[in-house]
C-alpha positions as a Markdown table, in Angstrom:
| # | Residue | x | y | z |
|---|---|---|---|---|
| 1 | Unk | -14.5 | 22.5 | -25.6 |
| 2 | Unk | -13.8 | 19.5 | -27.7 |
| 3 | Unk | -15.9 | 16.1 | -27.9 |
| 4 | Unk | -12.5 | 14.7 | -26.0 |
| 5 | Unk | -12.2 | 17.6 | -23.6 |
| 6 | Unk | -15.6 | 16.8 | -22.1 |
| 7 | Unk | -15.1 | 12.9 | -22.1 |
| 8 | Unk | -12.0 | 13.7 | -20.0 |
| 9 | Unk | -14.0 | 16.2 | -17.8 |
| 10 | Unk | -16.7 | 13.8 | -16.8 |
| 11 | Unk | -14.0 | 11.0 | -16.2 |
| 12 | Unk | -12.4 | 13.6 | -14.0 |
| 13 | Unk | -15.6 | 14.6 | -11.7 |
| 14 | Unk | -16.3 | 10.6 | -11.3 |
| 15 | Unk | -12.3 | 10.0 | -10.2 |
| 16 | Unk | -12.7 | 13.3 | -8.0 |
| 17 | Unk | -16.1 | 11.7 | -6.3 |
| 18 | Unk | -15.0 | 8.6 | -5.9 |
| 19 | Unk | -11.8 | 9.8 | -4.3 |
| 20 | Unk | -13.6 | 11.7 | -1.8 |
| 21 | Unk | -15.7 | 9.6 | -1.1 |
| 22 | Unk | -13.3 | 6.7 | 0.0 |
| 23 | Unk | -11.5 | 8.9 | 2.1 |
| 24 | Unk | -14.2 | 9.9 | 4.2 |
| 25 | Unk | -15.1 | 5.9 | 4.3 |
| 26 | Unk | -11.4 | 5.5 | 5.0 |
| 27 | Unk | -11.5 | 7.7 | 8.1 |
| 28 | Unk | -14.8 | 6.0 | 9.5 |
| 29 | Unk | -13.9 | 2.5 | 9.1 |
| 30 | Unk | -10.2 | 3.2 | 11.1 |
| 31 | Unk | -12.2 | 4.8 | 13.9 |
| 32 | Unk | -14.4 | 2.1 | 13.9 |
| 33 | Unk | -12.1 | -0.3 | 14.2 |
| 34 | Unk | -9.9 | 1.3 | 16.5 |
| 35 | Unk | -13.5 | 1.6 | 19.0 |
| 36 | Unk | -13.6 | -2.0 | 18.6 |
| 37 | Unk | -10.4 | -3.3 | 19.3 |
| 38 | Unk | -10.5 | -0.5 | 22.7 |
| 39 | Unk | -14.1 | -1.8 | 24.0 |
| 40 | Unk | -12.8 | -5.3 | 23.4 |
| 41 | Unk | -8.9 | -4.8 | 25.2 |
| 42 | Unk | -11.2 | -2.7 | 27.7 |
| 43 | Unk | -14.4 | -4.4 | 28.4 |
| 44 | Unk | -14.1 | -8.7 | 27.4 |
| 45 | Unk | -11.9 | -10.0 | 29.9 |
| 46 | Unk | -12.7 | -13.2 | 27.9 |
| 47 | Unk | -10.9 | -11.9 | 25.0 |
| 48 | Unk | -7.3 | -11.7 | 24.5 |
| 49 | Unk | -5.9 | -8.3 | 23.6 |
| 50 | Unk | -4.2 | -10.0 | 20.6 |
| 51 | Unk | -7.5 | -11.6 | 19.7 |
| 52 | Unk | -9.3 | -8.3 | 20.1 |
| 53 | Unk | -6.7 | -6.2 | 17.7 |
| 54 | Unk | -6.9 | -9.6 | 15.0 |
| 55 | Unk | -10.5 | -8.9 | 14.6 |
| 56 | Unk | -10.9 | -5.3 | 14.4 |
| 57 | Unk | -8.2 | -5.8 | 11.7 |
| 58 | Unk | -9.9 | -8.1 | 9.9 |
| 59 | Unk | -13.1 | -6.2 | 9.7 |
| 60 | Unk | -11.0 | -3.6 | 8.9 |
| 61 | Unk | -9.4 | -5.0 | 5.9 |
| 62 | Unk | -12.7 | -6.2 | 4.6 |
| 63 | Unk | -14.8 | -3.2 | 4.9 |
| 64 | Unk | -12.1 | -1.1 | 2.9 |
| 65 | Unk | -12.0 | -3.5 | 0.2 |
| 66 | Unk | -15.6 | -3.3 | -0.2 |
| 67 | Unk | -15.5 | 0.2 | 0.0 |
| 68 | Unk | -12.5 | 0.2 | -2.5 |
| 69 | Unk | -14.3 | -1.7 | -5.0 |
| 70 | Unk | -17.3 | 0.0 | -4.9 |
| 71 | Unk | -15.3 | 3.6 | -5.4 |
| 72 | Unk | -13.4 | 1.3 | -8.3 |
| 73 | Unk | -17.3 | 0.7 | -10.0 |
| 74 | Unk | -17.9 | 3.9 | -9.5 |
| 75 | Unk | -15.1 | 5.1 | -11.4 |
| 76 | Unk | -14.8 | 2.9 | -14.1 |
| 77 | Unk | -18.6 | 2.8 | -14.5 |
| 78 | Unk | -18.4 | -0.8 | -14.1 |
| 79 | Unk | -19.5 | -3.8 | -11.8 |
| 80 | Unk | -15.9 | -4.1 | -10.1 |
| 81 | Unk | -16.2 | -7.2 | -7.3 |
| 82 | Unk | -14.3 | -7.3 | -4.2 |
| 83 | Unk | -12.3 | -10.4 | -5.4 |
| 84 | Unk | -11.3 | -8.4 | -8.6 |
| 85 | Unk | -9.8 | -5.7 | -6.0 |
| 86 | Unk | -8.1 | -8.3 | -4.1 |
| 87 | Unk | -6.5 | -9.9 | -6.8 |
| 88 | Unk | -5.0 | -5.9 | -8.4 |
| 89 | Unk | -1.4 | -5.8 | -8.1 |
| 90 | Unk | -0.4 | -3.4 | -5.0 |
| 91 | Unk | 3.4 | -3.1 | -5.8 |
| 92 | Unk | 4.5 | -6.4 | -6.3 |
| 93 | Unk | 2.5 | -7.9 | -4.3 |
| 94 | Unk | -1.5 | -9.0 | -4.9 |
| 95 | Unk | -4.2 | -5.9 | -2.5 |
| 96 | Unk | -5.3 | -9.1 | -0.4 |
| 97 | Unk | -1.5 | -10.2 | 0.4 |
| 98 | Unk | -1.1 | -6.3 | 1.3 |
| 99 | Unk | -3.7 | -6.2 | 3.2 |
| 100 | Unk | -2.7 | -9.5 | 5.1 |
| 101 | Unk | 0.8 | -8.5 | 6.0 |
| 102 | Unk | -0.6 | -5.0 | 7.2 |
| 103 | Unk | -2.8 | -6.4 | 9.7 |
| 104 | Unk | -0.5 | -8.5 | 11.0 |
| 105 | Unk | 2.0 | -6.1 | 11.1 |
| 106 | Unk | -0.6 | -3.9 | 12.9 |
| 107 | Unk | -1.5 | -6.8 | 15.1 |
| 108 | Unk | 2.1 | -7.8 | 16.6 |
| 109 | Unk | 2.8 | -4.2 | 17.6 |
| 110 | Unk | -0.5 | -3.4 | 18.8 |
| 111 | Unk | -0.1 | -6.3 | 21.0 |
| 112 | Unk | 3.3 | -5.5 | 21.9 |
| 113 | Unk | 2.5 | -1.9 | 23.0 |
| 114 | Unk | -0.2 | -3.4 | 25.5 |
| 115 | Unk | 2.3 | -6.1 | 27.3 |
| 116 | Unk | 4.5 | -3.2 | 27.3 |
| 117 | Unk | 2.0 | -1.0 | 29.2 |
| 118 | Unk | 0.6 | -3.8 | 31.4 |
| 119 | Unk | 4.2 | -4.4 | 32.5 |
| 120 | Unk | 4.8 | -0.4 | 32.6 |
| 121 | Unk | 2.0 | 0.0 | 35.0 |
| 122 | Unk | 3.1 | -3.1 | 37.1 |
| 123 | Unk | 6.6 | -1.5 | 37.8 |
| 124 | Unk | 5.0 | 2.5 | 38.7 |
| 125 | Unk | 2.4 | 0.2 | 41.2 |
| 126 | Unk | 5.4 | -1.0 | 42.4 |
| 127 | Unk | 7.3 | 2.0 | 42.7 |
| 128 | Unk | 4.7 | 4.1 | 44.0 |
| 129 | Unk | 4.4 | 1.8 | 46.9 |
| 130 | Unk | 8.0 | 1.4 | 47.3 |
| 131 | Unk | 7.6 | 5.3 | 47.6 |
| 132 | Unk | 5.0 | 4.9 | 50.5 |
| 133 | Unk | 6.4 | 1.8 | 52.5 |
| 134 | Unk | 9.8 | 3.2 | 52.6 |
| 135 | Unk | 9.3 | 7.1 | 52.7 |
| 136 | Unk | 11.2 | 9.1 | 55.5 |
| 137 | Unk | 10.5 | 12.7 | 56.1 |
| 138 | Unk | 14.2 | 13.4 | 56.3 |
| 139 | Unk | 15.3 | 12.3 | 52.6 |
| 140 | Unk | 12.6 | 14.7 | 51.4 |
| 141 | Unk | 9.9 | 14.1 | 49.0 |
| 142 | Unk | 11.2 | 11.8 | 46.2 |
| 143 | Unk | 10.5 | 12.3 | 42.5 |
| 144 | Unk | 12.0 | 9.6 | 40.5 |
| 145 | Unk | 9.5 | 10.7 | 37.1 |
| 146 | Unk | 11.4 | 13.6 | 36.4 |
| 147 | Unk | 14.6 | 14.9 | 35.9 |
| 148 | Unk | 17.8 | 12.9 | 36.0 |
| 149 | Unk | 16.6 | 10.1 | 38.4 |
| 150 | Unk | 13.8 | 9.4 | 35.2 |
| 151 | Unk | 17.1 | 8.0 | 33.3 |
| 152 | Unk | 17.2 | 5.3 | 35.7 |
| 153 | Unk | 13.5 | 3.9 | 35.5 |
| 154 | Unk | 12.7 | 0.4 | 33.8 |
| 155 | Unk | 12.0 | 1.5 | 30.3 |
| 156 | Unk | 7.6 | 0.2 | 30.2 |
| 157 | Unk | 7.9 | 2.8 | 33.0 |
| 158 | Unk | 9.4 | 5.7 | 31.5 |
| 159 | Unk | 7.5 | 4.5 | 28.1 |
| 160 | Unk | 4.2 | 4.3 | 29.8 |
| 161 | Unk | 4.7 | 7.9 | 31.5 |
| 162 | Unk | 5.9 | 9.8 | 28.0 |
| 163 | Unk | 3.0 | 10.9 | 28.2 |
| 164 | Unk | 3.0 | 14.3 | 30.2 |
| 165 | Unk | -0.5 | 14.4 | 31.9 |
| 166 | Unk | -0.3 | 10.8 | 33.0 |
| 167 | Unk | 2.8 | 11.6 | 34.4 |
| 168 | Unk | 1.8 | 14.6 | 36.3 |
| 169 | Unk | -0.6 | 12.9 | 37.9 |
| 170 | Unk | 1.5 | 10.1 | 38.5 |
| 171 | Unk | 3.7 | 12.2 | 40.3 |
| 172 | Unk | 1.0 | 14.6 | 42.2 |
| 173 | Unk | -0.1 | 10.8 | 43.2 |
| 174 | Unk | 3.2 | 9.5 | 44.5 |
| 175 | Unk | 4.4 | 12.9 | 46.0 |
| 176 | Unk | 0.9 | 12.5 | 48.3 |
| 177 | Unk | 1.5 | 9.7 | 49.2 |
| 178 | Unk | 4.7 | 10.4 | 50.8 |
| 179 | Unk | 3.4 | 13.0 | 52.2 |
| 180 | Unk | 0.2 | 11.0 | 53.8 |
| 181 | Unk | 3.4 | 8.5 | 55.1 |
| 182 | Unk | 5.0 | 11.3 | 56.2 |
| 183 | Unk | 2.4 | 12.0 | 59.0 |
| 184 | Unk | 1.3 | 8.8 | 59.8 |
| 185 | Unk | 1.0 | 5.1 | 58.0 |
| 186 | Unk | -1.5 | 2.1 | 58.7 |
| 187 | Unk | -3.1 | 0.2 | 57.1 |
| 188 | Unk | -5.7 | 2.5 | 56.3 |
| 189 | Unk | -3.8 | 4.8 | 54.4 |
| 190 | Unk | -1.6 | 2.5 | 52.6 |
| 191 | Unk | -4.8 | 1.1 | 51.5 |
| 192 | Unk | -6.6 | 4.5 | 50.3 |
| 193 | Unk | -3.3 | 5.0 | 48.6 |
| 194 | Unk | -2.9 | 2.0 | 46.3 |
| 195 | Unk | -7.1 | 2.5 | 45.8 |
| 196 | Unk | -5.7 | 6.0 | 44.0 |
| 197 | Unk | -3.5 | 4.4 | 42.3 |
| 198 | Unk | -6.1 | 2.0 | 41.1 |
| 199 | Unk | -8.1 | 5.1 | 39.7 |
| 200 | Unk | -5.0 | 6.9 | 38.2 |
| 201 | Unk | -4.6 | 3.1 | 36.3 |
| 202 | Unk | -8.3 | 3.7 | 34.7 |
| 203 | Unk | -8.0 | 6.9 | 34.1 |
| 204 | Unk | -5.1 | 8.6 | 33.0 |
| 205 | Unk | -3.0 | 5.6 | 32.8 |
| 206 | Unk | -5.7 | 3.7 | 30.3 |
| 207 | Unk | -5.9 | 7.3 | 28.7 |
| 208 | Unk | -1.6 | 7.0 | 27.9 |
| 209 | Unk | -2.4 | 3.6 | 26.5 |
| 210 | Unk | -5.4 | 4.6 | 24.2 |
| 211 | Unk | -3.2 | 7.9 | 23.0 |
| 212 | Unk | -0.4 | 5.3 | 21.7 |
| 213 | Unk | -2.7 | 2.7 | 19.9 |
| 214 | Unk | -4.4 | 5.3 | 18.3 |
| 215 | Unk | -1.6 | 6.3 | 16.4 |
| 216 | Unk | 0.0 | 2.4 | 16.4 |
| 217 | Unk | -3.8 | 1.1 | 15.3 |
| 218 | Unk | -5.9 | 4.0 | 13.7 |
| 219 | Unk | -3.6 | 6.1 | 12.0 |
| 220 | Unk | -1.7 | 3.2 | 10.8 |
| 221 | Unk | -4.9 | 1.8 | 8.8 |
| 222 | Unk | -6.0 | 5.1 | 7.7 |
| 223 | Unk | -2.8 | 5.9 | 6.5 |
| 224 | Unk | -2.2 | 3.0 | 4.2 |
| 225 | Unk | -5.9 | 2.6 | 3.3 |
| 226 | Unk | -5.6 | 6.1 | 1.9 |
| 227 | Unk | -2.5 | 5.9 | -0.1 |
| 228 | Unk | -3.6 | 2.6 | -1.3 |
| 229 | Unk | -7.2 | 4.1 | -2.3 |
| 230 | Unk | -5.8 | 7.5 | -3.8 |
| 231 | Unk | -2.6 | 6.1 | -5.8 |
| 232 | Unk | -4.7 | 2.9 | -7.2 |
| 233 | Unk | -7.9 | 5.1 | -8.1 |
| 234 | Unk | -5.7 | 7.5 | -9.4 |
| 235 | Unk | -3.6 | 5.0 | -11.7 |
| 236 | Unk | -6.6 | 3.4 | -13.0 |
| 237 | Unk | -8.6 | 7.2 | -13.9 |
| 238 | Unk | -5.0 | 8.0 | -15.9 |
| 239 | Unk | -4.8 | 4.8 | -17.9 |
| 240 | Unk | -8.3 | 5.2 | -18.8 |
| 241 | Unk | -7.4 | 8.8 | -19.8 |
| 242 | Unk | -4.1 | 8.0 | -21.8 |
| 243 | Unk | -6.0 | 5.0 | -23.7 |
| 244 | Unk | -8.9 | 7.8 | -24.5 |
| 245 | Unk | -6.4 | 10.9 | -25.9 |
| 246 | Unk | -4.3 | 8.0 | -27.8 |
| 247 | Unk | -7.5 | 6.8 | -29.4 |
| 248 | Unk | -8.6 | 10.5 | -30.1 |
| 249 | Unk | -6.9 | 11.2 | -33.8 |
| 250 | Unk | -7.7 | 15.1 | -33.2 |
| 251 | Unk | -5.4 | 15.1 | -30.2 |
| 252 | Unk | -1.5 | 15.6 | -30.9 |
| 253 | Unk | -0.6 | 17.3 | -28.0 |
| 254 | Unk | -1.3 | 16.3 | -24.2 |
| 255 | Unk | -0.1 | 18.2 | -21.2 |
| 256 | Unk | 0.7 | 16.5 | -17.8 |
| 257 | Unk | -1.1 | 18.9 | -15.6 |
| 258 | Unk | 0.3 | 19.4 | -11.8 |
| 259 | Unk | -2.3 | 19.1 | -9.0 |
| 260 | Unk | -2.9 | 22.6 | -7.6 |
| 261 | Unk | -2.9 | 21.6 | -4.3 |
| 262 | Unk | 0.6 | 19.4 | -4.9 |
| 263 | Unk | 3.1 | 20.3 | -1.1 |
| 264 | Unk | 6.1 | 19.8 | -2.6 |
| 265 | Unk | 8.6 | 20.0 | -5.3 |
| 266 | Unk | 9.2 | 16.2 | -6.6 |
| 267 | Unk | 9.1 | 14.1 | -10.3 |
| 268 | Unk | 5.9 | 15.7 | -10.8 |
| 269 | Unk | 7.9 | 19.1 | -11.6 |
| 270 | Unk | 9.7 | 17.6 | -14.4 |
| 271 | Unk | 7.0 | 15.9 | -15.8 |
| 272 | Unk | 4.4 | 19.3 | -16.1 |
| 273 | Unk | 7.2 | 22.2 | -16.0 |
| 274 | Unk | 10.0 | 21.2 | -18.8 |
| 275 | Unk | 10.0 | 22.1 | -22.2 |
| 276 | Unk | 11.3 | 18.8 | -23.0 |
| 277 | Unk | 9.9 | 19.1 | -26.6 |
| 278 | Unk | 9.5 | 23.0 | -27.5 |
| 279 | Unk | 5.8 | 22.8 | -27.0 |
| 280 | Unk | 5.8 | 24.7 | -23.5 |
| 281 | Unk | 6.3 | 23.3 | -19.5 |
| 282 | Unk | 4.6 | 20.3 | -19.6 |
| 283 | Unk | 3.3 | 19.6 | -23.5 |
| 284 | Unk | 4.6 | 16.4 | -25.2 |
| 285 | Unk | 3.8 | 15.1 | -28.2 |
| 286 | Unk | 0.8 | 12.4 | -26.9 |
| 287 | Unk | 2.7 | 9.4 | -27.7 |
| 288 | Unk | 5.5 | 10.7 | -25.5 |
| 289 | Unk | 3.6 | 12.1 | -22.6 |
| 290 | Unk | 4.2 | 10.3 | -19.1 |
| 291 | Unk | 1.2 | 9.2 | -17.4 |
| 292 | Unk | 0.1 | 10.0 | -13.6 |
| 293 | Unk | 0.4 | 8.8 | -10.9 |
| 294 | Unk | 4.3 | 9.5 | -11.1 |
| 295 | Unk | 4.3 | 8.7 | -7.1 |
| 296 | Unk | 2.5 | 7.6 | -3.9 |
| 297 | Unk | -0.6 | 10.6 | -3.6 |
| 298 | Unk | -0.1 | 12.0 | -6.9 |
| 299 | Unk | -2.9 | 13.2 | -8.7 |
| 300 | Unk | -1.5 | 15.3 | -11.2 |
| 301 | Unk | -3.8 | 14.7 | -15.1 |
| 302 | Unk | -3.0 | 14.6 | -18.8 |
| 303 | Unk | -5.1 | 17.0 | -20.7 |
| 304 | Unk | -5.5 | 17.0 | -24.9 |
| 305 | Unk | -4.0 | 20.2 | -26.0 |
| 306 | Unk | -6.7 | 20.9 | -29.3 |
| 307 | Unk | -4.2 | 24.5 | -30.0 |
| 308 | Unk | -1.1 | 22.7 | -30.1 |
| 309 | Unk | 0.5 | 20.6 | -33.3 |
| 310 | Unk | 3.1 | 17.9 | -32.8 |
| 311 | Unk | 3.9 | 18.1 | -36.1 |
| 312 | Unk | 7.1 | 20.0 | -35.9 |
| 313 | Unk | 8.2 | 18.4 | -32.2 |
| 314 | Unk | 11.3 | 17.7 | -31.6 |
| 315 | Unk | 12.8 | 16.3 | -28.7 |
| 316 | Unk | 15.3 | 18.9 | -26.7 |
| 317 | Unk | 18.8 | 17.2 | -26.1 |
| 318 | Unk | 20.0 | 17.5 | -22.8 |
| 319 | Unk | 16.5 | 19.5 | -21.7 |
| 320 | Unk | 16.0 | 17.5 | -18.3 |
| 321 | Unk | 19.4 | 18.3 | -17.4 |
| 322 | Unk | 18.6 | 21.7 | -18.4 |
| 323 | Unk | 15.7 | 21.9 | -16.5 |
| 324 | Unk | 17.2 | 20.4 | -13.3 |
| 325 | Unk | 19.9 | 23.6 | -13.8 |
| 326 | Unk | 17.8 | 25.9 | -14.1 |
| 327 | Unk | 16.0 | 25.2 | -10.6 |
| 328 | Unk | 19.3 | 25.0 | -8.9 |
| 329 | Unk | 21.2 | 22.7 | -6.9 |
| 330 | Unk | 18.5 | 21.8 | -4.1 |
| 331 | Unk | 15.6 | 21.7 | -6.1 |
| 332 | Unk | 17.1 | 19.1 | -8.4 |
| 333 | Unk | 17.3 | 16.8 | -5.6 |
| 334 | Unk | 14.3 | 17.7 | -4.6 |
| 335 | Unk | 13.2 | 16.7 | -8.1 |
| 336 | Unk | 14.8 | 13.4 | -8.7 |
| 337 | Unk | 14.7 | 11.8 | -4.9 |
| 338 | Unk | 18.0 | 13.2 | -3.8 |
| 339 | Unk | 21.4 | 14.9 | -5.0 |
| 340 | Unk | 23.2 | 11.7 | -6.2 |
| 341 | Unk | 20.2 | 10.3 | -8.9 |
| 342 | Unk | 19.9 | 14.1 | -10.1 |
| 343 | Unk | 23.6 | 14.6 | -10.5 |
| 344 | Unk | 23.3 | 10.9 | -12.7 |
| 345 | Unk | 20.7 | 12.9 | -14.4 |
| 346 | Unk | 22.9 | 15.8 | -15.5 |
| 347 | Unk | 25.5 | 13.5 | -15.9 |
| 348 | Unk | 23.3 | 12.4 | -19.0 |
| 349 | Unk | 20.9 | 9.5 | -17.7 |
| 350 | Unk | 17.4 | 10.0 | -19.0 |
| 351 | Unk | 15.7 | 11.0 | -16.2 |
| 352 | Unk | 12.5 | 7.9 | -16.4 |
| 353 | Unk | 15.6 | 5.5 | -16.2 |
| 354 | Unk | 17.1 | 7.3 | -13.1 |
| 355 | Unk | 13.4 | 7.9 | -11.4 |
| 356 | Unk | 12.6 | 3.9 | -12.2 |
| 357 | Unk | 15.7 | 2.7 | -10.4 |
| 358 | Unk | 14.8 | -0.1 | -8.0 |
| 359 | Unk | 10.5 | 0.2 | -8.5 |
| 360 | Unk | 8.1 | -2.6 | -8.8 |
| 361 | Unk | 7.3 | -3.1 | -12.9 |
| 362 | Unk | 3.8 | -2.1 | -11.9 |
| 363 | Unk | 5.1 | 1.3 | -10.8 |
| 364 | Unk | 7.9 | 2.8 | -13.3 |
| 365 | Unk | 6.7 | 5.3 | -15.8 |
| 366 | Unk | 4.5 | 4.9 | -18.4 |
| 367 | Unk | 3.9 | 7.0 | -21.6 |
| 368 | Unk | 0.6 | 7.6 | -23.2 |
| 369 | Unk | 1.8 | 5.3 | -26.5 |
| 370 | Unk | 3.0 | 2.8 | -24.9 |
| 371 | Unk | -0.7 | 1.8 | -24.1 |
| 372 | Unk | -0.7 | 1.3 | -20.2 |
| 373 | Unk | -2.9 | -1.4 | -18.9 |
| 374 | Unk | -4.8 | -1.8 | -15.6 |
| 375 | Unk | -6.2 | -5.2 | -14.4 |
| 376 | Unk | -9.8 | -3.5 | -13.8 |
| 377 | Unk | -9.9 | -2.1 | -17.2 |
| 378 | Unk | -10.9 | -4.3 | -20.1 |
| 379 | Unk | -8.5 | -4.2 | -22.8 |
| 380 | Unk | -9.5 | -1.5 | -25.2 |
| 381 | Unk | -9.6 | -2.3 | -29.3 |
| 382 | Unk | -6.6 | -0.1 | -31.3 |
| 383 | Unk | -7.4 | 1.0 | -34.3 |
C-alpha cells in the first residue's frame, strides 16, 4: 500500500468514527429533548406548551452544535469551535440560521398539533356526554367513531382518534356509557362516566398526543441533525481527500468509490460505474474526478489508483449518454433525478450541468483539480 493509500485510510477510520459517533449523539439529544418538552407540556402548568417546545429546541440546537463541532475536531484533527460550525455554510444559508428556522419551524407545529388535540379532546368530552345525556335504548347503541358517521365528526376529533387504540377505547367508553344510561341515569352515573372519561384523557388520549409529537418533535430533529451531520462531515473528509491525491504527484488516477451499503440507484451510479475516460467504471484522470458527497447521505470516497496511468486518457464522447442507455429507460431517471433531466442528458447536456440545475453554489459538483474548499479547512499551499 502506498504512502498516500494509508494517509487516505487513516483519514477514512477518523470520518467513519466521527460519523458514528454523532449519530448515536444525534439520537440521544432528540430523545432528550423530546422528554423535556413532554414532562414540561405534561407536568408545569406554569409553562406554556409553546414555551415548553421553544426550549427543548433550543437546547436542542445547542447540544448538536457542540456535538457537531467536536465530531468536526475530531475529523480534521483540529480545534474546531462551536462558533466556526455555526458560521459553515448549510446550503445557502449560515448552520446557525438553519438551525434557527428549524426550531421554529418545529416549534409552530408542535404547538399547533397540541391546540389541535386540546380542542380534539374538548369536542369527544362533549360528544361522549351528548351520547349519555341523550341516549334512548330504542335508537340502539350509537357509534359515531367509526364507519360512515366518522366522516361527519369535527376534524381535532377525528384527528385526535387516528390513532386506533385511543379510539377503541374511546368507543368501548362511549358505547358503556349508553349502555349504563340505558338502565338507569343519575347523577351518580353520569358522574362515574365523565370520571372515565377523565382517565381515558390521561391515558390513551395523552398517549395519541405523545405518538404524534414524537414524529412532529423527535424525528423531525433527528432527521435533519443527521443529514446535516453526515452530508457536512462527509463534504469536509472528501475535500480534505481531493486536496491530498491532487497534491500526491504519484497519483494519476483516482476512482470515485460507491458506498457498499448505498439503497438506491442515483448520481452516485454515474459518477463510480461509467467509463467516462477508458480507465474502467469509476476511474478518471485525478484532475477530472468528481468529489463526494454528490447528494444528501452520500458517502461514496475517491481512492488513488497507484496501477493506473492517465497518460493515454481520453475523454469518451457521448459516454454519459452511453451509460445512461445502457441501464435502460428507468434507471436513467433514476440516475439523473427523473426522466426529463436524463433525456436533456442524452440529448447531449453534460451530465454535472444537468445534475447542478437549480443547487446552492456550495452544493454543485466539484472535481478533484479544481481545488475544493471547505470553511473548516485551512487553505492548503500548491506547489
Amino acid at each position: 500500500m502506498t504512502s498516500i493509500e494509508l494517509v487516505i485510510l487513516a483519514a477514512e477510520r477518523r470520518a467513519n468514527a466521527a460519523a458514528t459517533a454523532v449519530q448515536a449523539a444525534i439520537e440521544a439529544q432528540a430523545q432528550a429533548a423530546f422528554l423535556a418538552m413532554w414532562q414540561a407540556l405534561v407536568n408545569d402548568p406554569t409553562m406554556s406548551p409553546r414555551e415548553a417546545i421553544a426550549a427543548a429546541q433550543a437546547k436542542f440546537s445547542g447540544e448538536f452544535t457542540a456535538e457537531l463541532a467536536k465530531a468536526f475536531g475530531e475529523l480534521l484533527q483540529a480545534s474546531i469551535g462551536t462558533a466556526q460550525v455555526l458560521a459553515m455554510p448549510v446550503g445557502e444559508i449560515t448552520l446557525s440560521a438553519r438551525l434557527y428556522a428549524h426550531a421554529q419551524q418545529v416549534t409552530n407545529e408542535v404547538a399547533a398539533l397540541v391546540r389541535e388535540h386540546a380542542k380534539g379532546i374538548t369536542q369527544a368530552r362533549e360528544l361522549s356526554r351528548r351520547l349519555y345525556d341523550g341516549y334512548n335504548p330504542a335508537d340502539g347503541i350509537q357509534r359515531p367513531l367509526e364507519g360512515t358517521a366518522r366522516g361527519e365528526l369535527p376534524q381535532a376529533l377525528r384527528t385526535l382518534t387516528e390513532d386506533m387504540p385511543a379510539r377503541r377505547q374511546l368507543t368501548a367508553l362511549q358505547v358503556a356509557g349508553q349502555q349504563q344510561a340505558a338502565r338507569l341515569k343519575s347523577r351518580a352515573l353520569r358522574a362515574a362516566y365523565l370520571e372515565a372519561f377523565d382517565a381515558w384523557e390521561k391515558g390513551a388520549g395523552l398517549e395519541a398526543l405523545r405518538k404524534r409529537l414524537d414524529v412532529a418533535q423527535r424525528e423531525k430533529n433527528r432527521f435533519l441533525a443527521d443529514r446535516i451531520a453526515q452530508t457536512e462531515l462527509s463534504r469536509a473528509h472528501q475535500t480534505e481527500v481531493a486536496g491530498l491525491l491532487m497534491d500526491d504527484t504519484e497519483t494519476t488516477v483516482v476512482q470515485v468509490r460507491m458506498n457498499p451499503a448505498h439503497p438506491r440507484t442515483d448520481i452516485c451510479d454515474l459518477h463510480a460505474r461509467a467509463d467516462l475516460w477508458g480507465l474502467g467504471p469509476g476511474n478518471y484522470p485525478k484532475a477530472e474526478a468528481p468529489v463526494p458527497p454528490f447528494h444528501p447521505f452520500c458517502w461514496c470516497r475517491l481512492r488513488s489508483m497507484p496501477s493506473l496511468s492517465a497518460a493515454n486518457a481520453q475523454r469518451a464522447q457521448g459516454g454519459e449518454a452511453a451509460y445512461l442507455r445502457k441501464v435502460g429507460k428507468e434507471a436513467a431517471g433514476q440516475v439523473m433525478g427523473a426522466m426529463g433531466r436524463a433525456q436533456r442528458v442524452l440529448d447531449g447536456e453534460p451530465a454535472r450541468k444537468v445534475a447542478d440545475a437549480g443547487k446552492p453554489k456550495a452544493y454543485m459538483t466539484r472535481t478533484v483539480g479544481e481545488v475544493p474548499s471547505h470553511p473548516l479547512i485551512n487553505p492548503r499551499p500548491r506547489p
